[in-house]
Wavefront OBJ file of the C-alpha trace (Angstrom):
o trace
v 137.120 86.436 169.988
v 135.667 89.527 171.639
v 134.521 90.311 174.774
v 131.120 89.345 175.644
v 128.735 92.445 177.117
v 126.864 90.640 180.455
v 123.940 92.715 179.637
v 123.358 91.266 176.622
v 122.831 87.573 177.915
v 119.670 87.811 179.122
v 120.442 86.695 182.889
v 118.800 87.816 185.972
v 118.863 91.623 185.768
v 120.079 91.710 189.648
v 123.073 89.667 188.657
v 123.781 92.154 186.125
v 123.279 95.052 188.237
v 125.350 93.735 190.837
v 128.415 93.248 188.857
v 127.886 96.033 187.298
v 128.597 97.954 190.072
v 131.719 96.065 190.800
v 132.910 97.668 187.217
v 132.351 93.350 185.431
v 130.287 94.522 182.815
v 132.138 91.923 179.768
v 133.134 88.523 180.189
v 136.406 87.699 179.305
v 137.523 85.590 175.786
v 138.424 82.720 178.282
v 134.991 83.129 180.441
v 133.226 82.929 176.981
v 134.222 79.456 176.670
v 133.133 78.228 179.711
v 129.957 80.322 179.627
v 128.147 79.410 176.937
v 128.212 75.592 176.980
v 127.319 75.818 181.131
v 124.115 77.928 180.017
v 123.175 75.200 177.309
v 123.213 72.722 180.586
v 126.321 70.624 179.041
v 128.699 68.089 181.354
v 132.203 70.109 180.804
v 135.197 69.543 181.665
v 137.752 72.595 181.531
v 141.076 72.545 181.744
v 142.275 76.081 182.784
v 144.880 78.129 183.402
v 145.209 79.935 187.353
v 143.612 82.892 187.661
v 141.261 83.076 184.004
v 138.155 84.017 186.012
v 136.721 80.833 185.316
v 134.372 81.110 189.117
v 131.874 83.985 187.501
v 132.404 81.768 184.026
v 130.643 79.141 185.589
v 129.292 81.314 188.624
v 126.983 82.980 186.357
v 124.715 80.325 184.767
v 124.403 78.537 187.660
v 123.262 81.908 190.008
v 120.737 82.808 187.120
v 119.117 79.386 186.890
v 118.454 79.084 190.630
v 117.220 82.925 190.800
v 114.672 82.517 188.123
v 113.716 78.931 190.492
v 113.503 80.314 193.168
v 111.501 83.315 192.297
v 108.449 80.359 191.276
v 109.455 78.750 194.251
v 107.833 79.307 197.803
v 109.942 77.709 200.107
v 113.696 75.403 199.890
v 113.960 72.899 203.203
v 117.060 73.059 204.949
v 120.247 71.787 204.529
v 119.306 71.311 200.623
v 121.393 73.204 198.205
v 120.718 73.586 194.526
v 124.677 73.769 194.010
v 127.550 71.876 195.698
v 131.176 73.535 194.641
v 133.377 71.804 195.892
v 137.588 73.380 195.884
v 140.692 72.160 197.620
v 140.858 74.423 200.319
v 139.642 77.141 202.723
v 141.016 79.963 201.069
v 139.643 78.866 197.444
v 136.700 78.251 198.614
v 136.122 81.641 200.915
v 137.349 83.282 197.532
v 134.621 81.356 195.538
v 132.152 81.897 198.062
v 133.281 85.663 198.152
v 132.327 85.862 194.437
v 128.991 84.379 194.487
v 127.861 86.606 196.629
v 128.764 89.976 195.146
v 127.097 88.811 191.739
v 124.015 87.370 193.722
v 123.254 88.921 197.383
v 119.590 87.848 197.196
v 120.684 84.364 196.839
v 121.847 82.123 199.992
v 125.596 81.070 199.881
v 127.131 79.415 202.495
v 130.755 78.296 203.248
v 131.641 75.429 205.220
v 135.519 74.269 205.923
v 138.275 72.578 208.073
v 140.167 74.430 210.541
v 137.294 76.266 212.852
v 134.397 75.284 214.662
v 131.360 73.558 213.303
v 128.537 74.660 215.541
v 128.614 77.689 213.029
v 128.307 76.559 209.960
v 125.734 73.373 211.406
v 123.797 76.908 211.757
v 124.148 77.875 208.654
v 123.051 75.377 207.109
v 119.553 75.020 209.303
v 118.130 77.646 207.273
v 117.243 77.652 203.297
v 120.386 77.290 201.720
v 120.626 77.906 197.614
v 124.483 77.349 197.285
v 127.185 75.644 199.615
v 130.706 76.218 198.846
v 133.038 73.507 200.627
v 136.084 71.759 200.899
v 135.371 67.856 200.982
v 136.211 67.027 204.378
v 133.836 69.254 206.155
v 131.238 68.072 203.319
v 131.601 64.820 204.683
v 131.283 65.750 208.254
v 127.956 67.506 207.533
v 127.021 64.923 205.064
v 127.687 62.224 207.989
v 125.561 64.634 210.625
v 122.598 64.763 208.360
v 123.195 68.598 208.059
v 123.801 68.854 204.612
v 121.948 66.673 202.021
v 122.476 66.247 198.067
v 119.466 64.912 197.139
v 118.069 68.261 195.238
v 121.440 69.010 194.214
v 121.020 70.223 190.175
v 124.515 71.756 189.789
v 127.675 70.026 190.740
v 131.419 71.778 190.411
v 134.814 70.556 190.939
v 137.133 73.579 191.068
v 141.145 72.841 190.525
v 140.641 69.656 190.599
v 143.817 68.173 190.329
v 144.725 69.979 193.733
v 142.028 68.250 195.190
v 144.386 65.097 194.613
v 147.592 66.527 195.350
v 146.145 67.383 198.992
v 144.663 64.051 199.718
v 140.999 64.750 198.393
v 140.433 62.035 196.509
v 138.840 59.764 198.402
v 136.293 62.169 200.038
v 135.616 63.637 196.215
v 134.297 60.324 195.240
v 132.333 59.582 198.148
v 130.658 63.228 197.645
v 130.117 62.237 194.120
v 128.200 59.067 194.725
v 125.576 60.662 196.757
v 124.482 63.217 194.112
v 121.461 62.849 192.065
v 122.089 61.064 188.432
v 120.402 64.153 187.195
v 122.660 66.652 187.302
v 124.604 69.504 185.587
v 128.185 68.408 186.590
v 131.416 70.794 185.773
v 135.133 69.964 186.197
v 138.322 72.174 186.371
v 141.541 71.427 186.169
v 144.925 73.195 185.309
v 146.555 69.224 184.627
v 144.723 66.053 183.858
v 146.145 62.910 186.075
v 144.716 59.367 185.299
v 142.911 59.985 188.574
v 140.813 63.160 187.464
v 140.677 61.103 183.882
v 139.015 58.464 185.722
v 136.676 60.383 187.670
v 135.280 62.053 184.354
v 134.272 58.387 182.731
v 132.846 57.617 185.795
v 129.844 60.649 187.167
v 130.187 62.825 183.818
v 128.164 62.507 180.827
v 129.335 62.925 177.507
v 131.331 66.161 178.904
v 132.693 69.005 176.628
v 136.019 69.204 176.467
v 137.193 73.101 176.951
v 141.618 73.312 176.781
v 142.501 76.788 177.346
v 145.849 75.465 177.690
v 146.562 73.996 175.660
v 149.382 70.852 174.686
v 151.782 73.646 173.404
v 150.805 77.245 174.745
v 151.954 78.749 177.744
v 150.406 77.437 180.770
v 151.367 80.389 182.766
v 148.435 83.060 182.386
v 149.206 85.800 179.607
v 150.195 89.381 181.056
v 152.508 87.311 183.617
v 156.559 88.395 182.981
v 158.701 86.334 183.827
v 162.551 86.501 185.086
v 164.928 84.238 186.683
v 168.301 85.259 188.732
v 170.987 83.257 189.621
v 172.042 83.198 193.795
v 173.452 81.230 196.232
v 171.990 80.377 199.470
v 174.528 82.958 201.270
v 173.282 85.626 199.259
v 169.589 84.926 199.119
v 167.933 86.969 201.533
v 170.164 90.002 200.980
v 168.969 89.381 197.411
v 165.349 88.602 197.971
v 164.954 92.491 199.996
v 166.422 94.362 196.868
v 164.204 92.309 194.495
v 161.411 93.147 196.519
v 162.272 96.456 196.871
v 162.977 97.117 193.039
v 160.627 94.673 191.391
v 157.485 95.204 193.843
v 157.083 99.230 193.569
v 155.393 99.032 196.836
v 152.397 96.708 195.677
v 151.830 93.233 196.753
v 154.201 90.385 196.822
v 154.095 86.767 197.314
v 157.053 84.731 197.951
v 156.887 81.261 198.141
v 159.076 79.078 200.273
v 159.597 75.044 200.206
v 159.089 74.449 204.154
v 157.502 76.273 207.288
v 161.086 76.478 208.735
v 161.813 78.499 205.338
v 159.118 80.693 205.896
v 159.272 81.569 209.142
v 163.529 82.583 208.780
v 162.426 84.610 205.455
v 160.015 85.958 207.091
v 161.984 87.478 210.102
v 164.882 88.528 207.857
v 162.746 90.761 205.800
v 160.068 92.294 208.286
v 163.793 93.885 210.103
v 162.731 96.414 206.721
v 159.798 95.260 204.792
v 156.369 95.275 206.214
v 155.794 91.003 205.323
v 154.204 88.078 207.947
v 154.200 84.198 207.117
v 151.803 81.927 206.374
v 151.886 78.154 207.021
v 150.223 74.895 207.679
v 151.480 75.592 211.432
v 149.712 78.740 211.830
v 146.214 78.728 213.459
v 142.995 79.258 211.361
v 142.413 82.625 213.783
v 146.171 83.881 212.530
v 146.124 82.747 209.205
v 142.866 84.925 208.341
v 144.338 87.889 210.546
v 147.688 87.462 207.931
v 145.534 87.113 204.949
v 142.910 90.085 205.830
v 146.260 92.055 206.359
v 147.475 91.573 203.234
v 144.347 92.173 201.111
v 143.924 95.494 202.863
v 147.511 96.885 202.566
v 148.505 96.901 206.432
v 151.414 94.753 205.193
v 152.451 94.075 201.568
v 154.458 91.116 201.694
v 154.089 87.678 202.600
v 155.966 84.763 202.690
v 153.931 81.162 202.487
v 154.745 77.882 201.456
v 152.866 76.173 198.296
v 150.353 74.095 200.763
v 149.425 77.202 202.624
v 148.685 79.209 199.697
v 146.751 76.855 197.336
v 143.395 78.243 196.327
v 144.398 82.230 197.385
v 143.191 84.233 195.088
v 144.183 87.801 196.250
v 143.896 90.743 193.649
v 146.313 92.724 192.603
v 148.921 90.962 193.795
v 152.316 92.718 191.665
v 154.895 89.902 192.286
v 155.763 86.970 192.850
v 158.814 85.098 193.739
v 160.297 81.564 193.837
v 162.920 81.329 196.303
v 162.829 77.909 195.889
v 162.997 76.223 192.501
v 159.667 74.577 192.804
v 159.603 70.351 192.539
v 157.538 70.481 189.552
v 155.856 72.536 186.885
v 152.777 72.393 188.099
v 153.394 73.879 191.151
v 155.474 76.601 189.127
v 152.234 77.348 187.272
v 150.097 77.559 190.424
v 152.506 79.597 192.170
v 152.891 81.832 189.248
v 148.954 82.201 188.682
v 148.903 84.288 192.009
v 149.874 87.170 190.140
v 148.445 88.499 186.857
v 144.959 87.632 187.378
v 141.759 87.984 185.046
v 144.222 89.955 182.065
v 145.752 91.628 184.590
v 149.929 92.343 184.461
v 151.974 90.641 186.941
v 155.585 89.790 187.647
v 157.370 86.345 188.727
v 160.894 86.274 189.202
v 162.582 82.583 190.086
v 165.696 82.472 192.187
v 167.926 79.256 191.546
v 171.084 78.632 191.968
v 173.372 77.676 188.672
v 173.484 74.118 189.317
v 169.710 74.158 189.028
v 169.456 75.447 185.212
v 168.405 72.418 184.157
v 165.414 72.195 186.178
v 164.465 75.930 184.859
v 165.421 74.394 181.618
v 163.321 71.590 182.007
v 160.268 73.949 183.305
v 160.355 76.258 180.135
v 160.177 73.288 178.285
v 156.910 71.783 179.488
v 155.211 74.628 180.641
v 155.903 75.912 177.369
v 157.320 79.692 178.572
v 160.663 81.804 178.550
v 162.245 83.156 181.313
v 164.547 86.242 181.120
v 167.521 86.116 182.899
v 168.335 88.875 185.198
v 171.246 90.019 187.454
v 171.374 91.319 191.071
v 169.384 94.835 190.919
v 172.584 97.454 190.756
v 172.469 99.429 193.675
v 171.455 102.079 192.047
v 168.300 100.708 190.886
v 167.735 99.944 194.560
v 168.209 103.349 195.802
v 166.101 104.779 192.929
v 163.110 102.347 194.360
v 163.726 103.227 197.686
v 163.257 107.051 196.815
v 159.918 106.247 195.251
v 159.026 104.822 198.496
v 160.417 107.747 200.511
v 158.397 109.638 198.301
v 155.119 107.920 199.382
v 155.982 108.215 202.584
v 156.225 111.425 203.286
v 152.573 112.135 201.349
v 151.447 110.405 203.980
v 152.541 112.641 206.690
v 149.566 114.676 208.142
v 149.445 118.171 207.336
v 149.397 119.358 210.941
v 152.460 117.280 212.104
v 154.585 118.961 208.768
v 153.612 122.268 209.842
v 155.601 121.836 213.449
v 158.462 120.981 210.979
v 158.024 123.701 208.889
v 160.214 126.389 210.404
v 163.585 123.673 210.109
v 162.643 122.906 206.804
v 162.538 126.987 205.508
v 165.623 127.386 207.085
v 167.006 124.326 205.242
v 165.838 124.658 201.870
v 167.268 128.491 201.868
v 170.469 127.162 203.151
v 170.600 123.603 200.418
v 168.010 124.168 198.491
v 166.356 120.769 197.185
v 169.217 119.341 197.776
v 167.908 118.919 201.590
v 165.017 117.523 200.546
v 167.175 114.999 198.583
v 169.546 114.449 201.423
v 165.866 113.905 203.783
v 164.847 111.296 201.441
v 167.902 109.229 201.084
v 167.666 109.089 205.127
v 163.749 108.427 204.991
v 164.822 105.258 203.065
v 167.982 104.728 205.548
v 170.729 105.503 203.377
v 173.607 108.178 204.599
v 176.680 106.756 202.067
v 176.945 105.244 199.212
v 176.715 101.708 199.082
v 179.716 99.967 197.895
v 179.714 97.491 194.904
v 178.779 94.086 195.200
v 179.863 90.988 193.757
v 177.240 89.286 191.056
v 178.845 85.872 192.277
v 177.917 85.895 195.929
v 176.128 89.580 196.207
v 178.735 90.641 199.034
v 179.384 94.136 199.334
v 183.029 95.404 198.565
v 183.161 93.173 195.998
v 183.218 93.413 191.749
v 183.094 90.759 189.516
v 184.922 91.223 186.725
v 185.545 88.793 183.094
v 188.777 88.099 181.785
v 188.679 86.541 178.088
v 191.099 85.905 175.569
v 191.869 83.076 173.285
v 194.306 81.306 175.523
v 192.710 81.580 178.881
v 191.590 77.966 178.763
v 190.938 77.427 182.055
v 191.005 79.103 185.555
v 194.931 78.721 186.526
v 195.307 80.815 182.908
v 192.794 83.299 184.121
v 194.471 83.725 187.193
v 198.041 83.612 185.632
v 196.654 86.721 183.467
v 195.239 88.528 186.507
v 199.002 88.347 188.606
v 200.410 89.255 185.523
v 198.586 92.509 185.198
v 198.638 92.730 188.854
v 200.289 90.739 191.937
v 198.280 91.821 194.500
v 194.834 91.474 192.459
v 196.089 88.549 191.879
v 196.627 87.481 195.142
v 193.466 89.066 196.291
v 191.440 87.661 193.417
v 188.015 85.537 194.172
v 187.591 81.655 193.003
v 187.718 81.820 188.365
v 184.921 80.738 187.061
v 184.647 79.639 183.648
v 182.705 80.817 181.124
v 180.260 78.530 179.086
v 180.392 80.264 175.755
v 181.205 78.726 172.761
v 182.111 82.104 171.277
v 184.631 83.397 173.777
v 187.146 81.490 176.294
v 187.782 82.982 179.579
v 186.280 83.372 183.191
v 184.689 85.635 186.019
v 186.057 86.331 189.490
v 185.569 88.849 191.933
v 188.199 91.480 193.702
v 187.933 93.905 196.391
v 186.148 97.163 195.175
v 189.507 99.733 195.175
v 191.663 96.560 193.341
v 188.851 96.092 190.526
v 188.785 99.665 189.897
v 193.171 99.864 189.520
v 193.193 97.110 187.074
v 190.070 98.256 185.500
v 192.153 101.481 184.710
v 195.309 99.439 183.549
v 195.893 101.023 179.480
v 197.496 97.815 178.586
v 196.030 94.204 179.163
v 197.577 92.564 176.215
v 195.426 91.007 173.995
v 192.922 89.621 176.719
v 189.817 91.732 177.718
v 188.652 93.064 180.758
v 185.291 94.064 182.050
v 183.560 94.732 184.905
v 180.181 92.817 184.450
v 177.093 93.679 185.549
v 175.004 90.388 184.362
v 176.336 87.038 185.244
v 177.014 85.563 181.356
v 176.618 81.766 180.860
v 178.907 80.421 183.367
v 179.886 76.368 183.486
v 177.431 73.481 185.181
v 179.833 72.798 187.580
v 180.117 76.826 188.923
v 178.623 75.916 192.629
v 179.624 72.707 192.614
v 183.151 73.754 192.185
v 183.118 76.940 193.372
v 180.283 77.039 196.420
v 181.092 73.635 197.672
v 184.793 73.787 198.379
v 184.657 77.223 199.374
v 186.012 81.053 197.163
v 189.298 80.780 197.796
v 190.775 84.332 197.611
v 194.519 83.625 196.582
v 194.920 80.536 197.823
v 194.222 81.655 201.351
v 195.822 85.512 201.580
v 193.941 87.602 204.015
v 192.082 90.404 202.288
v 190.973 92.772 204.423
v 191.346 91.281 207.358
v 189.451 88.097 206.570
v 190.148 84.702 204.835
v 187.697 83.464 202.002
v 187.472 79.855 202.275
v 189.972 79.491 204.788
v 187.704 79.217 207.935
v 188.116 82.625 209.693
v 185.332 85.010 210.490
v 183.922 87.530 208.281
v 183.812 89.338 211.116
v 180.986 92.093 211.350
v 178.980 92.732 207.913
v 176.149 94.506 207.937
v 173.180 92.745 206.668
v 170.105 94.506 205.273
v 170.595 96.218 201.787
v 169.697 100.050 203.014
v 170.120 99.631 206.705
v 167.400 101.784 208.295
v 163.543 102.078 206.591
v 163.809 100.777 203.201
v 160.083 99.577 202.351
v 156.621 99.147 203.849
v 157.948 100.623 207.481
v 160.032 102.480 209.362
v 162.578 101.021 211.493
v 165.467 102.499 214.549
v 168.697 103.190 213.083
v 169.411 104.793 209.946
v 173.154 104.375 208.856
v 174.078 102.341 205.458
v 173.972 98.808 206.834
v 173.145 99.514 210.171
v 170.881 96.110 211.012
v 171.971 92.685 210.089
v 171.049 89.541 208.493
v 171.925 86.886 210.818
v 169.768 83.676 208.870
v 171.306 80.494 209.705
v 174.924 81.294 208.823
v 174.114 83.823 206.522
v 175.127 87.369 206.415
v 175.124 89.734 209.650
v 176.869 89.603 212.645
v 179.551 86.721 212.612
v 181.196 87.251 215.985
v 183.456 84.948 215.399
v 181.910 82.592 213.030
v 183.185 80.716 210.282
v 182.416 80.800 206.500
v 183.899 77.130 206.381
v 181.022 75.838 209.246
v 178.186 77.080 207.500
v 176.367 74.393 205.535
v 175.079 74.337 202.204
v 173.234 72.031 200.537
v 173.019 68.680 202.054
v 176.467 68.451 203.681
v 178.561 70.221 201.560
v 179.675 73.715 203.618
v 180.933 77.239 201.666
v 183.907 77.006 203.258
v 186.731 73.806 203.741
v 184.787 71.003 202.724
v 185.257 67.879 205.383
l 1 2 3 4 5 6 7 8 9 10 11 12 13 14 15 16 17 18 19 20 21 22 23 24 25 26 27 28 29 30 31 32 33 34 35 36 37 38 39 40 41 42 43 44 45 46 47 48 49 50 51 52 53 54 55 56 57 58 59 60 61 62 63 64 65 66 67 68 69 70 71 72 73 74 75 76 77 78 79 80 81 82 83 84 85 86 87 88 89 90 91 92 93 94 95 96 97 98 99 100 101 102 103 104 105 106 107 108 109 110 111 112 113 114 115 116 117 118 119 120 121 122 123 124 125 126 127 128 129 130 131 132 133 134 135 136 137 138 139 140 141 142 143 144 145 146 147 148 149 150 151 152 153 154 155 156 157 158 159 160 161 162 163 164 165 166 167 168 169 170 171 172 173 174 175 176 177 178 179 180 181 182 183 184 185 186 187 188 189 190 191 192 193 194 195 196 197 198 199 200 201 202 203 204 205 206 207 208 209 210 211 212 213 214 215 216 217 218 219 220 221 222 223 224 225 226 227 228 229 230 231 232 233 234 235 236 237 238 239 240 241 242 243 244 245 246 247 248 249 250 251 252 253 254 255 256 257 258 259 260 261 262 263 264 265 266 267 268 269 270 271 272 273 274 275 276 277 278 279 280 281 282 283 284 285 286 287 288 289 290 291 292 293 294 295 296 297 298 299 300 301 302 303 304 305 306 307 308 309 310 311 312 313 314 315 316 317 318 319 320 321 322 323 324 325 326 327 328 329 330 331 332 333 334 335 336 337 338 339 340 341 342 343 344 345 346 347 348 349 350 351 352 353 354 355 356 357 358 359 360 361 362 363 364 365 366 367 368 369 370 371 372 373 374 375 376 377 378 379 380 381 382 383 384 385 386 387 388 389 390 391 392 393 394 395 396 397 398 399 400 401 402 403 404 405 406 407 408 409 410 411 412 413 414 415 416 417 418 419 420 421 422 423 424 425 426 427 428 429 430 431 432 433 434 435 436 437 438 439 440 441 442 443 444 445 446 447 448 449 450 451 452 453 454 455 456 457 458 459 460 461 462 463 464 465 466 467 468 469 470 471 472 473 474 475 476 477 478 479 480 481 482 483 484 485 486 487 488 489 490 491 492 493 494 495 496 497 498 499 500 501 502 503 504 505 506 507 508 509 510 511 512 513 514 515 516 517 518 519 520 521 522 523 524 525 526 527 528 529 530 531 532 533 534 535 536 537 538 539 540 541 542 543 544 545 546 547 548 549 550 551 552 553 554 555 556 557 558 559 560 561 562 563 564 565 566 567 568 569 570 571 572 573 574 575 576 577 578 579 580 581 582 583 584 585 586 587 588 589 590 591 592 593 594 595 596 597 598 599 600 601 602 603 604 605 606 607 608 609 610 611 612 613 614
């Protein structure tokens, strides 16, 4: 179906004027649907995807009703609204709020939440009130102080209902629901149906539409939305995180969501030593977390890192990106996280970072949310560096005039003397790059590292694999990185990594026999039991030979490794220091500065440790 023109509905001509000039001038397919059954006055009950618009869908009829009352109508007693919307938290309801009154400023719409004082919104609510917007614990409290009454309530909404639930809601909902008046327009969302919400429906709906713009079999995930997963390992996840930021992002907003606060508030610090980002938590006071949030909308920052709790109900535009660095527990909080991006038929971007012994979860995801993910490697350097000269680009537009013109006289003298090769060169150190970054492994994302595949029709298994690798050379074979096996039914053989200058001599080797060799630049399908095997008992580099002065698996020190991808300013800032590598990661055993450290005493996953296991 088409787009429906706002005009032509016959509404309140200041609601159409007013979003109008906020460029809504058609509803969209999946407003429709919600639109024209709440305008005919019907019980509904919608269940919708994240981030479909659905708040002017029902936003609309219910503004244009109490406009045309209240215009016949001298005077509303306190405390009474004509509409109760209730959502699951603050920031869902400050965003519903938010929308109300850009399509109706002549109407009264007031907010009232947990999390800041009362006195406020007691105010508030001592003066003619049309709409209040709420989450259902502070309804209660007003409801209990006699500030709020429901008595002349005509409009009822339950938006994301099923959240409502997840955050311990329910009880409260019900107890709101009880004290509204049997005559009533009532109007349910939902992006999943539990027996709870099921329930609910039978018991203060009537005879209620049923709207499923999901569907059992579509997509939940809202169209526009592309989605791509990449295989990491804790060691390598931060280091990994930056350059997906850096490449997949292009500068606009990202959202990266986190399973704890602890999680949060390490990712966090990691990144902000090159990427303008800030946390957000359950932990974080009401004050900081809309400081954080008012940040982000406006640009002084452009990433942040929050866990699911902290960001249910935000509904910030334009966000570009958003990543999972946590598989999330279930697919509905893989849908809501997702739904942060790619708004109202707007593109977006999700990208899920798992580790390989968690395929079957993503497995089990694309299955019932009904979507396909794309699997991606690393981002090459190169593709980092490219991203990071778009960025040094924008930066240095944003120079004022009168500061470049004290630089001027240098810059003649070194354009005649490189040409644009200086401004090149003055890029590359904008973004904090001086050398070329070395390889990296696909495996574990360390730096001086390829990963290369070895098939053939007798490589069987890894001790064949690394029989074949001392065979065409003993020290890459000494040298060589834990095999593992490939999962394809179409080829036998396995991955490994070696140090940069080995891979490239063995690379160049004329004769291999009748195996093949490859440097790979995309993980293939490797076997279930790859980190497991390979993560848990630690990468063994030849059985314990030193390369490069440090042991794989063995329990010595790394040693000194730098950290960030680009060193210096890479994204959203400018930092001190500007030599490849210069700052460090340093996350809880991670990458950065070992001093001394040992791979083997860094833990991973419940016990097990990357190194010797106990």
């Amino acid at each position: 179906s088409e787009e429906l023109a706002i005009a032509s509905l016959g509404i309140d001509s200041r609601i159409v004027d007013a979003l109008a000039k906020r460029g809504i001038v058609n509803l969209f397919p999946i407003q429709r649907a919600v639109f024209q059954p709440a305008m005919q006055g019907l019980d509904l009950i919608a269940r919708a995807k994240t981030g479909t618009g659905k708040t002017l869908a029902f936003g609309i009829p219910i503004l244009d009703n109490i406009s045309r009352e209240k215009s016949s109508m001298q005077f509303r007693p306190a405390g009474t609204p004509r509409a109760i919307i209730l959502a699951p938290t603050r920031e869902l309801a400050k965003q519903v709020e938010n929308e109300l009154v850009l399509a109706a400023p002549h109407l009264s719409v007031v907010c009232i939440y947990g999390g800041v004082s009362i006195e406020g919104q007691r105010r508030q609510l001592a003066s003619s009130v049309e709409v209040v917007v709420g989450t259902p614990g502070r309804v209660i409290d007003m409801l209990e102080r006699g500030d709020l009454r429901l008595n002349e309530v005509k409009f009822a909404i339950l938006d994301e209902a099923d959240q409502m639930l997840a955050v311990g809601f329910a009880e409260e909902v019900e107890r709101i629901m009880q004290k509204l008046p049997l005559q009533r327009h009532t109007m349910l969302f939902s992006a999943t149906m539990p027996s709870w919400i099921r329930n609910l429906t039978s018991k203060y709906l009537k005879n209620p539409t049923m709207i499923d713009l999901v569907g059992e079999n579509e997509d939940k995930v809202a169209e526009g939305i592309k989605l791509y997963a990449v295989s990491t390992n804790d060691l390598a996840k931060n280091k990994l995180l930056a350059d997906l930021l850096t490449v997949y992002a292009k500068g606009g907003k990202a959202i990266v969501f986190t399973k704890t606060k602890r999680d949060t508030d390490d990712v966090a610090a990691v990144m902000s030593r090159s990427i303008g980002c800030e946390a957000l938590h359950g932990d974080i006071s009401q004050y900081q977390r809309e400081k954080t949030l008012s940040g982000f909308r406006d640009g002084r920052f452009n990433v942040l890192v929050a866990t699911d709790v902290a960001a249910r109900g935000l509904d910030i535009p334009n966000v570009d990106l958003i990543v999972h660095y946590e598989v999330p527990g279930d697919s509905e909080t893989f849908v809501h996280r997702s739904g942060r991006t790619g708004r109202a038929g707007k593109k977006g971007t999700c990208i899920l970072m798992y580790t390989l012994n968690q395929k079957r979860v993503l497995r089990t995801i694309e299955s019932e949310v009904g979507c396909k993910f794309e699997a991606i490697g690393p981002p090459a350097a190169e593709d980092v560096l490219a991203s990071s000269s778009d960025h040094a680009s924008e930066s240095i537009k944003s120079v004022h005039p009168d500061l470049a013109k004290l630089f001027l006289p240098a810059a003649q003298k070194l354009l005649e003397e490189q040409g644009v090769t200086a401004l090149a060169a003055a890029m590359a150190h904008v973004s904090g790059v001086t050398q070329l970054p070395p390889k990296r492994s696909l495996l574990t994302y360390e730096e001086g590292y390829m990963t290369l595949q070895l098939t053939g029709g007798n490589l069987i298994d890894s001790s064949a694999v690394s029989s074949a690798v001392m065979q065409l050379s003993s020290k890459a074979g000494m040298s060589m990185g834990r095999v593992t096996m490939l999962s394809s039914s179409t080829a036998t053989g396995g991955v490994f990594d070696l140090p940069e200058d080995l891979a490239k001599e063995i690379l160049a080797l004329q004769n291999v026999g009748s195996n093949v060799l490859t440097a790979v630049w995309q993980l293939p399908d490797l076997q279930e039991d790859y980190f497991q095997s390979s993560f848990s008992r630690g990468r063994s580099f030849g059985g314990g030979f030193r390369s490069g002065g440090s042991s794989y698996g063995g329990g010595s020190s790394y040693g000194n490794r730098g950290g960030s991808s680009f060193g210096g300013s890479s994204y959203g800032g400018s930092r001190t220091g500007s030599g490849y590598g210069s700052s460090s990661y340093n996350s809880g055993g991670g990458y950065g500065r070992s001093e001394g450290s040992s791979y083997g005493g860094s833990s991973y996953n419940s016990g097990s440790s990357y190194g010797n296991r106990s």
